[in-house]
C-alpha positions in Angstrom: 55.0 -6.3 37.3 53.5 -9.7 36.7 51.5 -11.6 39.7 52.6 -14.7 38.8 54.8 -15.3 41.9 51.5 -13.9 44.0 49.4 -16.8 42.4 51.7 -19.4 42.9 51.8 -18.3 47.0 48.1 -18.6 46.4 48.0 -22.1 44.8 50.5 -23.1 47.9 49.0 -21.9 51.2 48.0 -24.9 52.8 45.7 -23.1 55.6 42.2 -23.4 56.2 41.1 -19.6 55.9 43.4 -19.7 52.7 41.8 -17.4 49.8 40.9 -19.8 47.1 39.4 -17.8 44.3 38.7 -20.4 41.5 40.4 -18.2 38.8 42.3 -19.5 35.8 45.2 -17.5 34.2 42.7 -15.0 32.6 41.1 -14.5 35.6 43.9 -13.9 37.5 45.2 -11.9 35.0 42.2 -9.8 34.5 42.3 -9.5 38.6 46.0 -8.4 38.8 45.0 -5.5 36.3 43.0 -4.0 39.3 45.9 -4.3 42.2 48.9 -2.3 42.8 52.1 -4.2 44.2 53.8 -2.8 47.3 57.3 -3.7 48.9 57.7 -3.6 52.6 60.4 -3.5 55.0 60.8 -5.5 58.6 58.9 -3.5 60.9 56.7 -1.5 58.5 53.2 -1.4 59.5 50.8 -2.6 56.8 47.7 -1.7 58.6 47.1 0.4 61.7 44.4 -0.3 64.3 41.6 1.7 64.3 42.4 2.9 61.2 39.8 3.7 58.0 41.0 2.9 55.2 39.6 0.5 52.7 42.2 -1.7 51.5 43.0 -5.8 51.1 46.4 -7.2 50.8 46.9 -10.3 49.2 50.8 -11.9 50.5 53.2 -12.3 47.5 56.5 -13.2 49.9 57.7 -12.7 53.5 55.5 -12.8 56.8 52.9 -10.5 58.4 52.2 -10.4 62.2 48.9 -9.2 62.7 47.9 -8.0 66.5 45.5 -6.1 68.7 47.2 -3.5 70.9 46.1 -3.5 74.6 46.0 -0.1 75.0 44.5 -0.1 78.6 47.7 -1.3 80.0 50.8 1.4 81.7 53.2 -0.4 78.6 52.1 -1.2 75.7 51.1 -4.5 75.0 50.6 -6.7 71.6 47.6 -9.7 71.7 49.1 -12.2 68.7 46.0 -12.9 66.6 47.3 -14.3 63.5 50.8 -14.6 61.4 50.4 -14.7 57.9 52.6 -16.6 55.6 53.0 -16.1 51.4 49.4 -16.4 50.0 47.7 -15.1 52.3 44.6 -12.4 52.3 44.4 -9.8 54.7 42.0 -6.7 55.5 39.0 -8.4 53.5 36.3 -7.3 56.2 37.2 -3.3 54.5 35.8 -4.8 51.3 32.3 -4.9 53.2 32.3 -1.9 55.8 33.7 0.9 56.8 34.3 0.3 60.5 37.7 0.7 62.0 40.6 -1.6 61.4 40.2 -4.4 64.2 43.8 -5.0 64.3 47.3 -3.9 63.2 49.6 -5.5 60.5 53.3 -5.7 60.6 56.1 -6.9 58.1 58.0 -9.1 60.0 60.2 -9.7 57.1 60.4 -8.0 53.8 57.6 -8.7 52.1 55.5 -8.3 49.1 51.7 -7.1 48.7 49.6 -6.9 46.3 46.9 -4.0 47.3 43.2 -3.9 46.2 41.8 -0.6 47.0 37.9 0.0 47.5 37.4 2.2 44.6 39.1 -1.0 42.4 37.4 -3.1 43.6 34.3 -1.3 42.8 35.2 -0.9 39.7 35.9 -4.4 39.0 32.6 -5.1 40.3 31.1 -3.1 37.7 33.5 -3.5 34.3 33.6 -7.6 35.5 30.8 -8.5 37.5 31.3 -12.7 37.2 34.9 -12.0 38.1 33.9 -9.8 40.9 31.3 -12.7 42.5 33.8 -15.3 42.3 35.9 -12.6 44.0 33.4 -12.4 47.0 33.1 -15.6 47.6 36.4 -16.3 47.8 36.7 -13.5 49.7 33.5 -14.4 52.1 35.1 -18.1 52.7 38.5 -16.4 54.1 36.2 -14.5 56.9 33.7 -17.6 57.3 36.6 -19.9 58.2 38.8 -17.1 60.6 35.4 -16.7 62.0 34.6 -20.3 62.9 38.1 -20.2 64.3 37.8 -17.5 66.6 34.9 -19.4 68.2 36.8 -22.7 68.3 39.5 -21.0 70.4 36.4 -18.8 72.6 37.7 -16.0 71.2 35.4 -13.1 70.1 34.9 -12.0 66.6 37.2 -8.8 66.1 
């Protein structure tokens, strides 16, 4: 499995909260050797709210819909936070807490992510440590902009 079609959605993302590591094809292939690549179907759920686990998902191909569900309502309702196109980074916050999942994530298409687990990226922090600061700043720049956003629209930070 190479992650050259996950660098090139990278390279392409035209978004302001895109994830811009400045890697260069040692980098990137030094990165890929710590992420596992997972296909998803329409409908499959990427991330659950509430949730605990401890995982970021970089976007190779297809869409994500991620959403809060209003659970205080009779029917179940989704609030539309974000839809995430190829290159795109998603449950970075898990990378610096372990609070619960502020939202849900769902394939709206098939779709291709590559997974970073916390125990990886540990490791990576330690066998790699100038790979693992660009990394967090890259990382850090994603949430900084969505943040800024959020407050644009008078939304609160999730």
């Amino acid at each position: 499995m190479s992650i050259e079609q996950l660098v090139e959605a990278t390279a392409s993302l035209n978004a302001p909260d895109a994830f811009r590591p400045r890697f260069d094809a040692k980098r990137w292939a030094q990165f890929g050797s710590y992420l596992q690549q997972h296909k998803l179907r329409a409908g499959d759920m990427l991330v659950r709210f509430h949730d605990q686990d401890r995982n970021m998902y970089l976007l190779e191909s297809g869409n994500l819909q991620v959403y809060v569900p209003d659970t205080g309502s009779p029917a179940p309702q989704r609030r539309p936070v974000a839809i995430l196109r190829p290159g795109s980074v998603v449950g970075e916050p898990s990378m610096f807490g372990d609070t619960p999942r502020m939202a849900q994530v769902e394939a709206m298409s098939p779709a291709v992510v590559w997974v970073l687990t916390r125990p990886r990226f540990e490791e990576l922090l330690v066998r790699v440590p100038d790979l693992g600061i660009e990394l967090l700043r890259a990382i850090g720049a994603v949430m900084a902009e969505r943040m800024r956003a959020n407050l644009e629209r008078g939304q609160p930070i999730v």
